[in-house]
C-alpha positions in Angstrom: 33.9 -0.7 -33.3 29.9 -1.1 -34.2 29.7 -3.1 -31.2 31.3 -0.7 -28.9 28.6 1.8 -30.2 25.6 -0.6 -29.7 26.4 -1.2 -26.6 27.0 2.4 -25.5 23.8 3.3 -27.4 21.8 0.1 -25.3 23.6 1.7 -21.8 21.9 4.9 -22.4 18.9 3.3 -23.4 18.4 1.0 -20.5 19.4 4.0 -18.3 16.7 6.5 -19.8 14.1 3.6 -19.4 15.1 3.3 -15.7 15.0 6.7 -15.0 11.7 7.1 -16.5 10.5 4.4 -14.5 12.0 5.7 -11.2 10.5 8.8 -12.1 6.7 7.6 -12.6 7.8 5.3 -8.7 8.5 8.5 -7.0 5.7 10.2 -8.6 3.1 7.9 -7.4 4.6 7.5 -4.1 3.9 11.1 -3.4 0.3 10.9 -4.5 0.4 8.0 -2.4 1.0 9.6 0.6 -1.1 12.9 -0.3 -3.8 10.6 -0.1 -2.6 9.3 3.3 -2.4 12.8 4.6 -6.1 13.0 3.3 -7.4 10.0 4.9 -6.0 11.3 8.1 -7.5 14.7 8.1 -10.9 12.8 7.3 -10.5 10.3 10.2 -10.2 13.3 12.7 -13.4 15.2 10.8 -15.5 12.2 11.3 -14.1 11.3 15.0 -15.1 15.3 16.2 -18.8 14.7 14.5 -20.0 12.6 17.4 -19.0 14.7 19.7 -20.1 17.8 18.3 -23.7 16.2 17.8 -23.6 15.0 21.0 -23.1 18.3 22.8 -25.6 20.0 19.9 -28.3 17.3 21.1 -27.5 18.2 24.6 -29.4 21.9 24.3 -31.5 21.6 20.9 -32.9 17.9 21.7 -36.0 18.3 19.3 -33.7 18.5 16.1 -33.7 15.1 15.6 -33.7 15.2 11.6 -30.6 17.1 11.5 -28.9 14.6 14.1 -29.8 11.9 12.1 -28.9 13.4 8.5 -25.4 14.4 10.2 -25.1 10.6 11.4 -25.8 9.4 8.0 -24.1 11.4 6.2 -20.9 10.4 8.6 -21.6 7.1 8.1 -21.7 7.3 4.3 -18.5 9.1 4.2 -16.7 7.2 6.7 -17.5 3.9 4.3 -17.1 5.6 1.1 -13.2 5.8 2.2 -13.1 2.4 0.7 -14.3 3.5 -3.0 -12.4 6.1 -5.4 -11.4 9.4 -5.0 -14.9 10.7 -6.5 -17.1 8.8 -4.5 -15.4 9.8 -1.4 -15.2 13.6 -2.6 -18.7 13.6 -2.7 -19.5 11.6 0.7 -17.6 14.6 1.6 -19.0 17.2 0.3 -22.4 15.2 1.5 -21.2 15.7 5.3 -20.2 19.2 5.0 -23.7 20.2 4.0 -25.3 18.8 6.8 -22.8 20.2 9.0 -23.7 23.5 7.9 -27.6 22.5 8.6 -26.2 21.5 12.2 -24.3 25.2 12.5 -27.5 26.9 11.5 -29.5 25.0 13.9 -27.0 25.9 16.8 -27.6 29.3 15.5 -31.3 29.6 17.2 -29.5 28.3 20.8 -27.8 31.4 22.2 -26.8 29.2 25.4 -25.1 26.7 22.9 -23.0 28.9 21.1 -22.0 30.0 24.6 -20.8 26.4 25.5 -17.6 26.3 26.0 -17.4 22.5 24.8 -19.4 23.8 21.9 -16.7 26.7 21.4 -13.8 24.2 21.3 -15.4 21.3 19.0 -16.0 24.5 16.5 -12.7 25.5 16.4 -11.0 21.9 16.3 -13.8 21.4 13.1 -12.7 24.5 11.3 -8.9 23.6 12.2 -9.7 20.4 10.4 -11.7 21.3 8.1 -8.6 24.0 6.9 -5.8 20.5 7.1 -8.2 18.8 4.8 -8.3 21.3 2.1 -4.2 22.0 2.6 -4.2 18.0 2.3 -6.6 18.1 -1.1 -4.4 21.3 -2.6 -1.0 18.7 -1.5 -2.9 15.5 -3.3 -4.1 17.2 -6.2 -1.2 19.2 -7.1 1.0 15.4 -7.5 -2.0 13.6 -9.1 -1.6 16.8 -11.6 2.2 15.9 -11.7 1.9 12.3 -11.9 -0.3 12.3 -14.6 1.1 15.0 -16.5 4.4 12.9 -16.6 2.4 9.2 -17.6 0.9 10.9 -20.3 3.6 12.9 -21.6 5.3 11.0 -24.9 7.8 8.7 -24.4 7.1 8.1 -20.7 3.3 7.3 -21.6 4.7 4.3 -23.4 6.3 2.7 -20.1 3.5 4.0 -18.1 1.4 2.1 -20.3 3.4 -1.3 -20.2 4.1 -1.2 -16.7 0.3 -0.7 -15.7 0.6 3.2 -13.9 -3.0 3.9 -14.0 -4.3 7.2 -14.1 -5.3 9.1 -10.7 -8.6 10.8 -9.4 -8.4 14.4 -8.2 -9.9 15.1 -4.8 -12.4 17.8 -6.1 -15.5 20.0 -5.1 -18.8 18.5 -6.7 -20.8 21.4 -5.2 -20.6 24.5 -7.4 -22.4 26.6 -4.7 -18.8 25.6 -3.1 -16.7 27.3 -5.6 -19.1 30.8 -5.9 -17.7 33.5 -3.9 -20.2 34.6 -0.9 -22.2 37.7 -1.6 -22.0 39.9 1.6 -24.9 42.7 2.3 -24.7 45.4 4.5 -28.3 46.6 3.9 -30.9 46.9 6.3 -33.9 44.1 5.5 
């Protein structure tokens, strides 16, 4: 009779183990392919960036700092891709401030904004740029679940022993990024 209880007490071990196990699998999977869906949202950001220099070279052809400091920036990110989550976050957040140094100078260039090439590289930008930060909400929110559930006790112990390692958040490292923008309606 004590062996009929040990070995129902080992079946429901062994089966809690497993589906712990399966659990952290399907966990990671999903942060896997969050991070998929962020590497594609990124490879479309940095294929529209040529373009939209190109066409912003086109009418504004003393900028060349900008140009350049857009280029660079590209290029960092697009090799930081290889490295963490945090080091790619911030190639990110690199580029996006020398976008914004791009938009400002095809601010002084009336004719440019009036491009219609100009007009539809914008828009395909902002499209992107609104995927990526639906993909980094998707990737963080199962890195958040994923490593809630590795270090919640007893499923930290077989995260542990079966080498689950801990995952990066895709975050903002630019604090001016997270204030809110003051609007003025005053007269300077």
């Amino acid at each position: 009779m004590l062996g009929v209880w040990l070995l129902i007490i080992l079946v429901v071990v062994l089966g809690w183990v497993v589906a712990m196990f399966n659990g952290l699998v399907v966990l990671k999977n999903r942060v896997d392919e969050a991070e998929s869906d962020i590497d594609v949202q990124l490879k479309r950001r940095h294929d529209l960036i040529p373009n939209l220099v190109d066409t912003v070279k086109g009418y504004a052809t003393h900028e060349r700092e900008v140009f350049e400091k857009v280029t660079e920036a590209r290029s960092h990110a697009v090799q930081a891709e290889a490295g963490g989550m945090a080091e790619r976050a911030q190639a990110e957040n690199a580029l996006s401030q020398t976008l914004k140094s791009l938009f400002a100078v095809a601010e002084n260039y009336p004719e440019l904004k009036a491009s219609d090439n100009f007009k539809m590289l914008q828009e395909e930008l902002s499209d992107t740029e609104n995927k990526v930060m639906a993909s980094r909400r998707f990737y963080n929110t199962n890195v958040r679940d994923y490593n809630t559930r590795r270090e919640i006790f007893p499923t930290n112990l077989m995260a542990n022993m079966f080498n689950f390692k801990r995952r990066e958040l895709f975050e903002l490292d630019d604090v001016n990024e997270r204030e809110v923008p003051k609007v003025s309606f005053e007269n300077k």
